[in-house]
MIVEXDO-641609 format. One record per residue (C-alpha): residue in three letters; y, x, z. Coordinates in Angstrom, 3 decimals. Each point is the difference from the previous one (the first is absolute). Last residue first. Layout:
<recs>
ALA/Y/X/Z
...
</recs>
This chain:
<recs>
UNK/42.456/81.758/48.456
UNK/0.750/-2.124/-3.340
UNK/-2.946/-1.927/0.715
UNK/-1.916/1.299/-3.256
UNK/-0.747/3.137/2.959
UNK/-0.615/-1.984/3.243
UNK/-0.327/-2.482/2.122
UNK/-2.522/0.688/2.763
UNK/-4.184/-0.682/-0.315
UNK/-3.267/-1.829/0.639
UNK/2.299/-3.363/1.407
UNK/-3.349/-2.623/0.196
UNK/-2.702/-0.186/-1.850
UNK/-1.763/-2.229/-2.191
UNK/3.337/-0.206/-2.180
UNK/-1.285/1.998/-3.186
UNK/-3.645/-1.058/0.321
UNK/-0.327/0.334/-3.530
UNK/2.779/1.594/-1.996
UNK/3.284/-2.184/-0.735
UNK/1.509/-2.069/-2.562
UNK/-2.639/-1.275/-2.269
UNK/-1.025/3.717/-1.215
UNK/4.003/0.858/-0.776
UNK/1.825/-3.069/0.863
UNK/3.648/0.136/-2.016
UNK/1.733/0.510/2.897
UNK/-2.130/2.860/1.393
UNK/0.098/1.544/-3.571
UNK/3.704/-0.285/-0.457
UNK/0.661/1.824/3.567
UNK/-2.792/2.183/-0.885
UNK/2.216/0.667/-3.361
UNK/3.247/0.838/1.942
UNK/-1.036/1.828/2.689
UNK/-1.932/2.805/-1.819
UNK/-3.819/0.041/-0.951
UNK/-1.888/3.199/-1.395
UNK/-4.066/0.187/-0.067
UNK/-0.461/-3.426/0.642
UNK/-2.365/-2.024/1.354
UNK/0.131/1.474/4.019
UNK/4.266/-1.044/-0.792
UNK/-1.142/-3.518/-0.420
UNK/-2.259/-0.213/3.520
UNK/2.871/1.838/2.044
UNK/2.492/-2.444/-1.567
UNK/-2.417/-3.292/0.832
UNK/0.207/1.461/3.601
UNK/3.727/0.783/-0.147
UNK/0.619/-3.573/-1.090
UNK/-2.508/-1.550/2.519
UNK/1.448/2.147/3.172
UNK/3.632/-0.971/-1.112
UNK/-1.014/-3.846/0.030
UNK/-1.025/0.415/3.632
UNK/2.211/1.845/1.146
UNK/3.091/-1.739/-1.333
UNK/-0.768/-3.948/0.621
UNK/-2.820/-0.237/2.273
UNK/0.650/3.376/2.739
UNK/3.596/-0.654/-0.443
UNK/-0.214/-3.783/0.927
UNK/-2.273/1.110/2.961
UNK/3.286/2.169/1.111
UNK/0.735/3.926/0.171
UNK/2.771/1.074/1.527
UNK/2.216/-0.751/2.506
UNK/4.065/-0.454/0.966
UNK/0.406/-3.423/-1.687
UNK/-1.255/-0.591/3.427
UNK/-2.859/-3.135/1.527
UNK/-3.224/1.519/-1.766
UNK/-0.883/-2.628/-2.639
UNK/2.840/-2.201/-0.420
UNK/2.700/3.178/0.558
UNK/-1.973/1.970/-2.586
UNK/-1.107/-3.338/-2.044
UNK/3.987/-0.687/-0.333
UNK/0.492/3.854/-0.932
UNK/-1.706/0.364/-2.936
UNK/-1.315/3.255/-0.441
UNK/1.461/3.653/-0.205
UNK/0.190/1.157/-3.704
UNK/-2.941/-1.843/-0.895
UNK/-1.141/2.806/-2.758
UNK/1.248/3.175/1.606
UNK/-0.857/-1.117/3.161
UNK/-3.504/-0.278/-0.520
UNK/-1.285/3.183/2.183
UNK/1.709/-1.911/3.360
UNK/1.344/1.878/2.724
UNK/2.636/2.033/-0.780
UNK/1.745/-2.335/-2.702
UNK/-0.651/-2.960/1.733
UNK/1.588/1.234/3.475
UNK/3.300/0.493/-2.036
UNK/-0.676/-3.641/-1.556
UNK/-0.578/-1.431/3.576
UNK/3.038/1.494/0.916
UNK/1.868/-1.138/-2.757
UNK/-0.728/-3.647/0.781
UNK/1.327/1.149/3.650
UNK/3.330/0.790/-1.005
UNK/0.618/-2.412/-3.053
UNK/-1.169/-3.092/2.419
UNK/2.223/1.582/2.368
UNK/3.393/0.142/-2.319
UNK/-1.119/-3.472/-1.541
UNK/0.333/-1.738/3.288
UNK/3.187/1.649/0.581
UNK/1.474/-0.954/-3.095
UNK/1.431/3.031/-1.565
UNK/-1.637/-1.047/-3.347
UNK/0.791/-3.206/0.033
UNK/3.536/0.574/0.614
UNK/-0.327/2.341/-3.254
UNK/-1.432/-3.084/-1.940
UNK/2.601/-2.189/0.936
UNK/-0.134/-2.916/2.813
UNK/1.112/-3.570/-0.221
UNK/-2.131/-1.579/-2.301
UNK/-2.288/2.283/-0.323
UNK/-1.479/-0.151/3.225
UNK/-0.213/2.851/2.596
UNK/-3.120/2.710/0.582
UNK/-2.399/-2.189/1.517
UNK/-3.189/1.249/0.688
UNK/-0.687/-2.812/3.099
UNK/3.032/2.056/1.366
UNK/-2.582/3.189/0.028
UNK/-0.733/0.288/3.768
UNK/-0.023/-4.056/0.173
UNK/-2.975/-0.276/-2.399
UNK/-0.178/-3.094/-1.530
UNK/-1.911/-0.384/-4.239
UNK/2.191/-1.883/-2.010
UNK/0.949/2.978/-2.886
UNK/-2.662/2.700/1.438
UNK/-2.153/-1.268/-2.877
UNK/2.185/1.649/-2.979
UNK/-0.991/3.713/1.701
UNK/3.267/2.047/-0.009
UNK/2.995/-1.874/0.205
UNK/1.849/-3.117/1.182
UNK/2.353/-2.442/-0.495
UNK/0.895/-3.536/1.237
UNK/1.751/-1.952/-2.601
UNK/-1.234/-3.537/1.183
UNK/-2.691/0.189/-2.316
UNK/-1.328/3.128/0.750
UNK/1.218/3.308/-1.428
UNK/-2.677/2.852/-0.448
UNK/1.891/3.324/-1.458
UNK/-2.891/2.726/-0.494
UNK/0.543/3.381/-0.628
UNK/2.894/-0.950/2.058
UNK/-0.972/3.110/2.557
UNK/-2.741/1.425/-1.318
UNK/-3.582/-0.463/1.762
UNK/-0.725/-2.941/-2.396
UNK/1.004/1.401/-2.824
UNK/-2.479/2.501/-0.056
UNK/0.643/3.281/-2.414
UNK/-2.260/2.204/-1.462
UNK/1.402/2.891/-1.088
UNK/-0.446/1.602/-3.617
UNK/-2.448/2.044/-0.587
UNK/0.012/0.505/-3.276
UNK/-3.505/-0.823/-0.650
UNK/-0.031/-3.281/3.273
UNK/-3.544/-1.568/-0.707
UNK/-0.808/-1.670/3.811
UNK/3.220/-1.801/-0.505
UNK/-0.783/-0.615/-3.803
UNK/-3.083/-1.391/0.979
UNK/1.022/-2.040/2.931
UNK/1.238/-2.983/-2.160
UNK/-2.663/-0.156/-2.198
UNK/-3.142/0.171/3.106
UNK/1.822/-1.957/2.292
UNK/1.621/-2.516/-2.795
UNK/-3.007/-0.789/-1.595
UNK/1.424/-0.515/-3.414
UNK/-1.233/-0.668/-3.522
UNK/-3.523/-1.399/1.034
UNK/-1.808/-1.376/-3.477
UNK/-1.863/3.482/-0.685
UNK/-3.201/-1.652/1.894
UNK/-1.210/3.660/0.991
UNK/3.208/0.448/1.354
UNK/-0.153/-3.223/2.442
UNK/-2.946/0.788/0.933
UNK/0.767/4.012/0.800
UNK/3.323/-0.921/2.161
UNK/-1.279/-3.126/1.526
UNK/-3.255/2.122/1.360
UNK/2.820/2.531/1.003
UNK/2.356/-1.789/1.797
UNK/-2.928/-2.414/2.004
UNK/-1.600/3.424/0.563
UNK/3.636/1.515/1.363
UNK/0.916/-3.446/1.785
UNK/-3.032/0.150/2.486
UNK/0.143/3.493/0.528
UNK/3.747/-0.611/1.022
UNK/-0.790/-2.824/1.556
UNK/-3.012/2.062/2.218
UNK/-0.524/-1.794/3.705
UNK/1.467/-3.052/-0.684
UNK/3.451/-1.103/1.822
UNK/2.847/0.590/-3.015
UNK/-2.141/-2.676/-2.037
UNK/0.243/-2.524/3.161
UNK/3.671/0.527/-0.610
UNK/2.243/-0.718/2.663
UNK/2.822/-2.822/-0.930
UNK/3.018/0.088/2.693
UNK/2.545/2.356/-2.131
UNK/-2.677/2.301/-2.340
UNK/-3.487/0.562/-0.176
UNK/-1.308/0.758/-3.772
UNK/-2.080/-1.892/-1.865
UNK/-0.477/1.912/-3.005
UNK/2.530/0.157/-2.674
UNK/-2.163/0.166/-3.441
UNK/2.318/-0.191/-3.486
UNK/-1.701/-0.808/-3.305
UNK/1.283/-0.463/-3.016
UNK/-2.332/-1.138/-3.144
UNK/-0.713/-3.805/1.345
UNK/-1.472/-2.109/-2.647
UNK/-1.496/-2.708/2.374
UNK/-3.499/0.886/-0.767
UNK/0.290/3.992/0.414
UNK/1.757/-0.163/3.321
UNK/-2.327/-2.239/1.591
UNK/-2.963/1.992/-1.498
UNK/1.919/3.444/1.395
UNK/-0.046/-2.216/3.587
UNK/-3.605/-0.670/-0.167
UNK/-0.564/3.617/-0.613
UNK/1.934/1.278/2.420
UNK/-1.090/-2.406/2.699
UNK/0.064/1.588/3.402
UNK/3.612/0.775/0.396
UNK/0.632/-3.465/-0.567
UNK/-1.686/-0.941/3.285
UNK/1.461/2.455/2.571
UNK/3.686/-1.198/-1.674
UNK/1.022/1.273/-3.594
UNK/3.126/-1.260/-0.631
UNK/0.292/-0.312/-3.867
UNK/3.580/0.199/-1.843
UNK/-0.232/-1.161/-3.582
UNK/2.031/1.438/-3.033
UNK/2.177/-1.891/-2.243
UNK/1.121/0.271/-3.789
UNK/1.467/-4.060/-1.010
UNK/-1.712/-0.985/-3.119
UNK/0.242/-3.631/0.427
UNK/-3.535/-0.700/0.097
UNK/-0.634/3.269/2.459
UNK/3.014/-0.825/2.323
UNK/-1.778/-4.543/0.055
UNK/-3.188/1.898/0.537
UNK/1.308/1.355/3.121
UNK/1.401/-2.882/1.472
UNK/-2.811/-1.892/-0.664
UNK/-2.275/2.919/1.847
UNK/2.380/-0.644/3.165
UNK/-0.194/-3.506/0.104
UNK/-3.629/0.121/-0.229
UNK/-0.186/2.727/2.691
UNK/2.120/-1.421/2.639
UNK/-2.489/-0.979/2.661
UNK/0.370/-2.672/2.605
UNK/1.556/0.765/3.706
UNK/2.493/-2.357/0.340
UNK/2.696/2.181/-0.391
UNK/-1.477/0.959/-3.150
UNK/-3.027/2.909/-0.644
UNK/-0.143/3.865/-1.136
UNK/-2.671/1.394/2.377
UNK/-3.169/-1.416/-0.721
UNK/1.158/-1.785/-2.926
UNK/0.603/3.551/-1.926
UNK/-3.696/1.429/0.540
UNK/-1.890/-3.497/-0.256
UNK/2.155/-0.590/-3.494
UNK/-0.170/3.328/-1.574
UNK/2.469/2.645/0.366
UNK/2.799/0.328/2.694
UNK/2.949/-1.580/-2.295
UNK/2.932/1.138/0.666
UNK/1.989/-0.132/-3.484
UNK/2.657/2.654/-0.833
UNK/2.489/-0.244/-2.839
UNK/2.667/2.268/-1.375
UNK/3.025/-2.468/-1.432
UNK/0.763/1.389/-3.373
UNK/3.684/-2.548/0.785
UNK/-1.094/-2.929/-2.814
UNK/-3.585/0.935/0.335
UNK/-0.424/-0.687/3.280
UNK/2.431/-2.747/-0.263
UNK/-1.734/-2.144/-2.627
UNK/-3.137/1.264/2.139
UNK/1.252/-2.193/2.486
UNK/1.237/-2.861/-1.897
UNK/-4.318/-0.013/-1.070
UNK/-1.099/-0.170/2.788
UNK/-0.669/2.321/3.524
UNK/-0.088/-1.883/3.334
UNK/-3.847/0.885/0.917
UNK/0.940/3.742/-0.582
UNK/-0.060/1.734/3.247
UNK/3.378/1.656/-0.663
UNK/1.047/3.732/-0.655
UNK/2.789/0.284/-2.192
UNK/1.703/2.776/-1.453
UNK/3.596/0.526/-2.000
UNK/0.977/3.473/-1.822
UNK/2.332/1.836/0.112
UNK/2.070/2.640/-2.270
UNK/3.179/1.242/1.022
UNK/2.230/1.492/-2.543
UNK/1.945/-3.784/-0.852
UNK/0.877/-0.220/3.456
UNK/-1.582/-3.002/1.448
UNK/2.491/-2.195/1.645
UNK/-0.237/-2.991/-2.849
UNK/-3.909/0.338/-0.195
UNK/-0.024/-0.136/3.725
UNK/1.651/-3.571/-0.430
UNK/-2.057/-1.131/-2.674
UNK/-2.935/0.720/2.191
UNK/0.894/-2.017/2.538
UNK/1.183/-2.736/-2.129
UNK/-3.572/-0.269/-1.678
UNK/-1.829/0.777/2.817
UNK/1.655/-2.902/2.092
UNK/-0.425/-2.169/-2.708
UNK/-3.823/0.602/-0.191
UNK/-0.086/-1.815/3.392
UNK/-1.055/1.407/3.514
UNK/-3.826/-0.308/0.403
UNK/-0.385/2.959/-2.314
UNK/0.456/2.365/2.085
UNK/-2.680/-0.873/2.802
UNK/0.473/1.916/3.211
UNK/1.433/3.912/-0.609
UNK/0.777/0.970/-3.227
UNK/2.729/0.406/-2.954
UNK/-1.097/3.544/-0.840
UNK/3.413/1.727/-1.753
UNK/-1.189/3.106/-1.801
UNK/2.927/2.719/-0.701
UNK/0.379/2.781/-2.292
UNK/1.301/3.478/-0.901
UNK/1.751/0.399/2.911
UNK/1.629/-2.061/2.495
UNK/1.963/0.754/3.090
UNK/2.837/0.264/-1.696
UNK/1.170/-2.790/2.538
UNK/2.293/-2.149/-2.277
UNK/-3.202/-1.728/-1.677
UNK/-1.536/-0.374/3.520
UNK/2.849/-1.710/1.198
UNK/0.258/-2.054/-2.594
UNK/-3.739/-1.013/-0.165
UNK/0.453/-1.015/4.171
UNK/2.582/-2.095/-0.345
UNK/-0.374/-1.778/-2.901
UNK/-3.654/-1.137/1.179
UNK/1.729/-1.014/3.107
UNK/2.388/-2.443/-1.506
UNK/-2.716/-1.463/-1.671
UNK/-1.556/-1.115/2.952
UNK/-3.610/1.412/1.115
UNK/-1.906/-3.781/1.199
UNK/-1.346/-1.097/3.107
UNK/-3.010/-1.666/0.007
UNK/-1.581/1.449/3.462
UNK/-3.495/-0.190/0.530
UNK/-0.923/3.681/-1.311
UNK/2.197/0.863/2.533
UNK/-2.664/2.575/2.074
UNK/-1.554/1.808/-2.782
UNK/-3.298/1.579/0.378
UNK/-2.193/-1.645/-2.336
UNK/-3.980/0.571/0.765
UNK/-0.825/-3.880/0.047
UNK/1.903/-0.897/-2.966
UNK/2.091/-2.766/0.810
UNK/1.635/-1.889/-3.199
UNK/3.210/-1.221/-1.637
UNK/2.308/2.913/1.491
UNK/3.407/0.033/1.380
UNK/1.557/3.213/0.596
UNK/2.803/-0.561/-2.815
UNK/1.785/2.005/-3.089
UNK/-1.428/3.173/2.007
UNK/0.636/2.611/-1.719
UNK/-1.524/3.438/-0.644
UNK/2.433/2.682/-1.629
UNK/-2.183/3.327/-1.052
UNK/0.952/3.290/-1.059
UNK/3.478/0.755/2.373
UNK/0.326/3.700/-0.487
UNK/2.361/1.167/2.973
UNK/2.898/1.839/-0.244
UNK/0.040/4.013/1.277
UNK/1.975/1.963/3.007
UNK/-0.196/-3.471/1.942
UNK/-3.215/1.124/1.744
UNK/-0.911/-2.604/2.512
UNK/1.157/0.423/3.639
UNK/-2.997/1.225/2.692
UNK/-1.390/-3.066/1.659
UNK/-3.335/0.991/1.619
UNK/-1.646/-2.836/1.773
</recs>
């Protein structure tokens, strides 16, 4: 490994705080990766205090901050412990800072005290839920191996009769990724508008059958773009995430840089429940690699930010991490919109942070990049003049249902360029 010192000659920009109020989880899915999900421990208050006021001293802040509580079940730990926690960052929080609460839980524990607090504390919500009943029960199941599904839709009709805002979270596995249609009906029944797809990815022990077929990324581009022009053409879909999301990426008029927080050094602060911190990817928290200090970086509760930082674990993670970024940014013609990967499916998928491309590139950048660009190349042939801004509008409004026929037959037909910001 490569362990050069990290630059101290400017702060970091710490986006994203993921916390782990406890590892323990109420079900099994088959493709879950986590190691502790087992253990019932439980985040004490003390360490909640801990880390928000040293982050709040750090100036390492800017112009926001999302807190994720994530990471086993979070809503198996009582609605008290929200409450006090968040009264206590609310008492650190310097009255410039803005942030912002998220949660990402399976849903079957959601009622109506929830949703109190949801709404109480703007509480951003995420449901997994992997579509339709066959779909989600064939992964998503209890310790004893039955399926979650109906506990999961209650859940999320108990947000949508309270008027709680969420967005779902779909894992597409080798046999999601074949129904785009059936899981747009899904979507369309239940009252879903936002729509996130994380395929299933190979990470910790769990290897992805998905990852092992001949053409995933092929795979996920036509299930990506048959979703994309359905779900426009029904005009009830107000988010898909990884076409949405990556438009403005792809879209960049002022060309302003692209940045990845989870090649930056405390992009991403990921505290477990015992205080245990980490950065860059949020899954490296609990994975083991002896080379890295099992990513450990200190623990909150008896280490500062700066000690953190000159941690030696986090010193070679920062090295090599930034190798694989370097070699990125020669090698690969969509740097400029991924900004150099993620590096827990780098080390996952090819044994280094120091590498390139991964199967989770190919299905989550490339893939969606090649179908925006497409669909741009088709717009711009219908116009005689077309800037940035308005095919950005047009491709999220769903000019001619989304996309032009046969948009995602093929596979990568070109670089990343021009609306890029290259």
């Amino acid at each position: 490994m490569s362990t050069p010192a990290p630059p101290h000659n400017s702060a970091p920009i710490l986006d994203t705080v993921v916390v782990q109020p406890t590892p323990f989880c109420n079900i099994n899915c088959s493709y879950c990766y986590l190691p502790q999900r087992s253990v019932t421990t439980v985040m004490e208050q003390s360490t909640i205090a801990n880390l928000f006021q040293k982050i709040f001293v750090s100036s390492w802040t800017r112009d926001g901050l999302t807190v994720i509580w994530h990471a086993g079940e979070p809503l198996v730990v009582p609605i008290a412990f929200y409450e006090r926690a968040f009264e206590t960052i609310e008492a650190l929080r310097p009255a410039s800072l803005k942030l912002r609460h998220s949660i990402q839980t399976n849903g079957m524990l959601i009622t109506p005290a929830w949703c109190d607090l949801f709404k109480k504390w703007d509480v951003g919500v995420g449901v997994s839920i992997d579509g339709p009943k066959h779909l989600h029960d064939a992964h998503r199941v209890t310790r004893t191996g039955r399926g979650t599904f109906d506990q999961t839709i209650a859940g999320l009709r108990v947000l949508q009769e309270e008027g709680v805002p969420f967005h779902v979270i779909s894992v597409l596995s080798q046999e999601g990724i074949k129904a785009p249609q059936q899981m747009l009906d899904f979507y369309l029944a239940e009252g879903i508008e936002d729509i996130c797809f994380n395929v299933e990815e190979s990470e910790g022990d769990h290897v992805s059958r998905l990852f092992g077929s001949d053409d995933a990324q092929g795979a996920f581009k036509r299930f990506l773009s048959e979703f994309w022009r359905l779900s426009r053409r029904s005009g009830k879909i107000r988010l898909i995430r990884e076409i949405d999301g990556m438009l403005p990426r792809v879209f960049r008029p002022d060309q302003s840089a692209m940045r990845n927080s989870q090649v930056e050094p405390f992009g991403m602060l990921n505290v477990d429940c015992l205080g245990n911190a980490s950065s860059f990817s949020p899954e490296l928290l609990g994975l083991k690699n002896a080379a890295y200090n099992d990513f450990i970086i200190g623990n909150i509760n008896r280490d500062s930010l700066e000690d953190m930082r000159r941690s030696p674990a986090m010193i070679a993670m920062t090295g090599d991490i930034a190798a694989g970024v370097r070699s990125c940014r020669n090698e690969c013609e969509y740097f400029s919109v991924c900004g150099g990967g993620a590096p827990v499916n780098k080390l996952a998928e090819n044994g280094t942070f120091q590498s390139t491309r991964t199967a989770f590139c190919g299905l989550t950048q490339m893939a969606p990049i090649d179908l925006i660009l497409e669909a741009f190349a088709h717009f711009k042939g219908t116009m005689n003049e077309v800037d940035s801004s308005s095919a950005l509008g047009a491709l999220r409004d769903g000019f001619a249902d989304g996309l032009p026929p046969g948009a995602s037959e093929h596979g990568r037909s070109r670089p990343v360029s021009g609306p890029s910001g290259l």
